[in-house]
N, C-alpha and C positions, 0 to 999 in steps of 0.2 A: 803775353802768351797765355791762352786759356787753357785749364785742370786738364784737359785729351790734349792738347797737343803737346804739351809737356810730358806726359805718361807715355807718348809716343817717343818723342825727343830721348828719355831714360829707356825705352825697349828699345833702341838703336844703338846707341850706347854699349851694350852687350847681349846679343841677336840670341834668342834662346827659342826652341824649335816645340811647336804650338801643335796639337793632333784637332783638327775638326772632323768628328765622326760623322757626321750629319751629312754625307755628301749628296742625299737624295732629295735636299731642299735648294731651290737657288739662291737664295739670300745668302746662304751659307758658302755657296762657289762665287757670288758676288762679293763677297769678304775679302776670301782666299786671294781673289786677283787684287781689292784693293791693300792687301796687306804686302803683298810681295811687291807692288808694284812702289808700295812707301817704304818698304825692305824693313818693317816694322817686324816682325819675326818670320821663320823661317814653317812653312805650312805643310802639316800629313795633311791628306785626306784620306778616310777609309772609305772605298767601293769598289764595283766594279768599272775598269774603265771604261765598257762601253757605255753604261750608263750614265759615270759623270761627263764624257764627251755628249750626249745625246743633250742632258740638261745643262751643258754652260757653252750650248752656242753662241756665240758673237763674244764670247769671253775669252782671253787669255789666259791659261793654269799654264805656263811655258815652263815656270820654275817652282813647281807644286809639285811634292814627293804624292803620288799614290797608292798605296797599300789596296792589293785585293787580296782577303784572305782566304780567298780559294786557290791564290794562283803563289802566291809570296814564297820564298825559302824561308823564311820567320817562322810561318807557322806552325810548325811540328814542332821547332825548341819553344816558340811561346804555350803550346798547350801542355805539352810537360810540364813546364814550368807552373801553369797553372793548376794541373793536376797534382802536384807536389805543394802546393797553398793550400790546396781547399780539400783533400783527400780526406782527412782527418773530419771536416765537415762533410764526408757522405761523399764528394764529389767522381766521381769516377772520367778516366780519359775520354771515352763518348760523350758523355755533358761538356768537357771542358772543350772538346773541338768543335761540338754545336755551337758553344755560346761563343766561341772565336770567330766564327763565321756567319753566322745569323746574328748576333747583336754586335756593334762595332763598337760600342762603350767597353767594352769587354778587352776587346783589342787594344783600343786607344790605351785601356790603363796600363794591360800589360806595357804598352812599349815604353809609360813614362817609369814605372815596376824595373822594368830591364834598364834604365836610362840612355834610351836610345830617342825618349823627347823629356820635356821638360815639365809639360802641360795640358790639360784637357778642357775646351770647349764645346759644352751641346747644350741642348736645349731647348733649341729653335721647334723643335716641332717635336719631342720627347718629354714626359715628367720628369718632376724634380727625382720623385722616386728612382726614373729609370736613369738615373743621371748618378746618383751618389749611390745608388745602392754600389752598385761595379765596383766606385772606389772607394768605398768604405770598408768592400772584404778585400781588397785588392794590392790599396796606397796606404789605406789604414792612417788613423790618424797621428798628428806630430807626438812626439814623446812629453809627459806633461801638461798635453791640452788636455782638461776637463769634457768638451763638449765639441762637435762641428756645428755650425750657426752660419749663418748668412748677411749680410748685409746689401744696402744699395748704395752706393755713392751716384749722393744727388746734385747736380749744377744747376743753382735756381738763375736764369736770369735777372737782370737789374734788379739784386737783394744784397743789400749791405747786413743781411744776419750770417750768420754761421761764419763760415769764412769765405769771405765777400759769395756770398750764396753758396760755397760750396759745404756738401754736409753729409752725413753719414747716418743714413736710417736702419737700425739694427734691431730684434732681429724682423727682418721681411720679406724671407721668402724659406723659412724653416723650420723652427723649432715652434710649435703649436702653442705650448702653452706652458713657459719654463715658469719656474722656482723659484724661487729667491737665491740660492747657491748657483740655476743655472743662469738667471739675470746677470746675477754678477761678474759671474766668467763671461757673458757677452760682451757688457761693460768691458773688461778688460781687452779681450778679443779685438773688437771694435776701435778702442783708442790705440792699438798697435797698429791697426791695417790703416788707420787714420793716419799720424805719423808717418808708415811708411810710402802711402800714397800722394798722400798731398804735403809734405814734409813740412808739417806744423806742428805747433802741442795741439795736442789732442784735449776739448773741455768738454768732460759727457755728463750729460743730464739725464737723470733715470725719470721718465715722464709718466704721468699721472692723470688723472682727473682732478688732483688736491693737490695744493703747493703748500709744504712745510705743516699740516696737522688740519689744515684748513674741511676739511672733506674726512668722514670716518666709515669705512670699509674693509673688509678682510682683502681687497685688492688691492687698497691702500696700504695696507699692512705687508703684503708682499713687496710694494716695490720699500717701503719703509727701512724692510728686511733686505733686500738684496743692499739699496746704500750701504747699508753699516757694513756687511760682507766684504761689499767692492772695498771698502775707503781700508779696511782691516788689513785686507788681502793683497791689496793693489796701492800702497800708498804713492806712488810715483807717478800716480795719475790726479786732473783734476775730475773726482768726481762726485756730483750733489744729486738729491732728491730728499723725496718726491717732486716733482714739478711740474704744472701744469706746461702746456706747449710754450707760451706765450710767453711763462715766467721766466723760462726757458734760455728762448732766443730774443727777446724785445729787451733792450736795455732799462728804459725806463718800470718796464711793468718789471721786470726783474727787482730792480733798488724797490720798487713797494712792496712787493709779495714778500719776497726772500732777501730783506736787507743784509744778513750777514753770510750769504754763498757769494763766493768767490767764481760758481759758477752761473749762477742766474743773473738772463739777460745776455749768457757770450756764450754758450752751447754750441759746438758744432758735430757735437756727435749724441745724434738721441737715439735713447735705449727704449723700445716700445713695452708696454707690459704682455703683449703676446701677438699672436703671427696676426689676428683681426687687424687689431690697429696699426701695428707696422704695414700689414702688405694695403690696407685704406690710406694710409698718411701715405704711402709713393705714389700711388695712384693718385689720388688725389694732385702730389703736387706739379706731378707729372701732365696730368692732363688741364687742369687750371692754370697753374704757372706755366707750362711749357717747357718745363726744367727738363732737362737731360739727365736719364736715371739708368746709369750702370752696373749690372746682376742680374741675379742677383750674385755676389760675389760669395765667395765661401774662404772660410775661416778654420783652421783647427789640422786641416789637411796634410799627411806629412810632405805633398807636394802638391802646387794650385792647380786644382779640379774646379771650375766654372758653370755655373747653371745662366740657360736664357732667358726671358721670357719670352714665351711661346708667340707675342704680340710684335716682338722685336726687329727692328728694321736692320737692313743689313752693317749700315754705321754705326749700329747698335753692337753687331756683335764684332766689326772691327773694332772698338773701346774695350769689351769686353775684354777681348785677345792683348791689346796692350796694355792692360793691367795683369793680365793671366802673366806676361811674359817679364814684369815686371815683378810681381810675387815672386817666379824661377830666381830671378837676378838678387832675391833677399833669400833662397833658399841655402 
């Protein structure tokens, strides 16, 4: 059984209830039918319904909840409600019923806020921005998490690296330009969602240009810095650098570069040193390899909030959703 059909197998397991605000795209109402129809979790959609009826002709939504929030009995207790969050920030009840009804991000999070879903998927045709800002003043993040960051879990075909191809590119669709303390927390971040995904030990490698002192730069220096942080901080993980890629995941080039990491050469979770090279290394191995690349997923959440790529095919955002409903099932 291949990394999605297992992550599907585990969101069946215990059905936890998925919001896709995006109902004005079809990829997105193409989801929705393929998810209910694998009863892989249980599907909102926000719009109105003559709308989504007009865009998913020849589809089935038979068992797809849809929310319109001009017509819902929800929405006067959810805009209270949001007016009582964000008042203290300026917010006034005319903003908070606009943004309930004009942006469905908005909506979706209150309903995960009230726990009447679990979950949030967009991003299909919206930024990242308009994606996490919502729930970032909304869902706000886990109690303890340092930072929200993103990853992608990647499925390389015919690749006996990472684990048997499967791998986790962090961060790559987020954080612009972290730190060495905010490296580190990715690192961390990343080998939990690893674990609880693909139910492995997690072996992250904080990746480089220079492997072990080979290469001398203040870039070097950052990721130099975060290692020590992470291994300080996070002893319960395996985690090494600097590395270059290769020293990385290649076994052999590994034993040369870095004869004594325990991590080089078996990496399956690489830590990029900013959002450049992380969101180049998916792309990259996405469209050369052919791999299958799911996110970008996000981390830090105090409930799993999901971004798309705007590129995304609709099986795309079906993986998405069951990983999103498999994060619920660890909340």
């Amino acid at each position: 059984m291949n990394f999605i059909e297992r992550i599907k197998e585990r969101a069946r397991e215990n059905k936890k209830t998925i919001v896709l605000p995006e109902s004005m795209d079809r990829r997105v109402l193409e989801a929705a039918q393929t998810i209910i129809k694998e009863d892989i979790a249980n599907i909102i959609l926000i719009g109105r319904e003559e709308e989504i009826n007009n865009l998913s002709r020849g589809l089935d939504l038979t068992n797809v909840t849809i929310i319109n929030p001009y017509t819902s009995d929800l929405t006067e207790e959810l805009v209270s409600y949001l007016y009582e969050l964000r008042k203290e920030k300026g917010m006034t009840l005319e903003e908070a019923e606009r943004l309930l009804k004009e942006d469905y991000m908005y909506y979706a999070c209150m309903l995960v806020k009230t726990k009447r879903a679990d979950g949030v998927v967009s991003g299909a045709c919206h930024s990242t921005s308009n994606t996490l800002r919502p729930a970032l003043q909304i869902i706000k993040t886990k109690p303890g998490v340092k930072l929200v960051s993103a990853f992608f879990l990647m499925v390389v075909p015919n690749c006996n690296y990472g684990e048997n191809g499967t791998f986790i590119f962090a961060d790559s669709g987020l954080e612009q330009n972290p730190d060495s303390e905010k490296l580190a927390a990715i690192a961390a971040s990343s080998a939990e969602s690893f674990k609880l995904l693909v139910e492995k030990e997690p072996i992250v490698a904080m990746l480089s240009h220079s492997t072990m002192g080979s290469a001398k730069h203040s870039d070097v220096d950052k990721v130099i810095e975060a290692t020590r942080i992470a291994k300080e901080q996070y002893p319960e993980y395996k985690i090494d650098g600097e590395l270059q890629l290769d020293a990385a995941i290649v076994p052999e080039i590994g034993k040369s570069k870095a004869p004594n990491s325990e991590v080089a050469g078996c990496a399956n979770v690489l830590v990029f040193p900013d959002l450049d090279a992380g969101n180049i290394g998916y792309k990259l191995v996405q469209r050369l390899a052919k791999a299958e690349a799911y996110g970008p997923v996000c981390q830090g959440i105090a409930s799993p909030v999901n971004d798309l790529s705007r590129g995304c095919s609709s099986s795309d955002i079906v993986g998405v959703v069951a990983i999103t409903a498999v994060q619920a099932q660890n909340n």
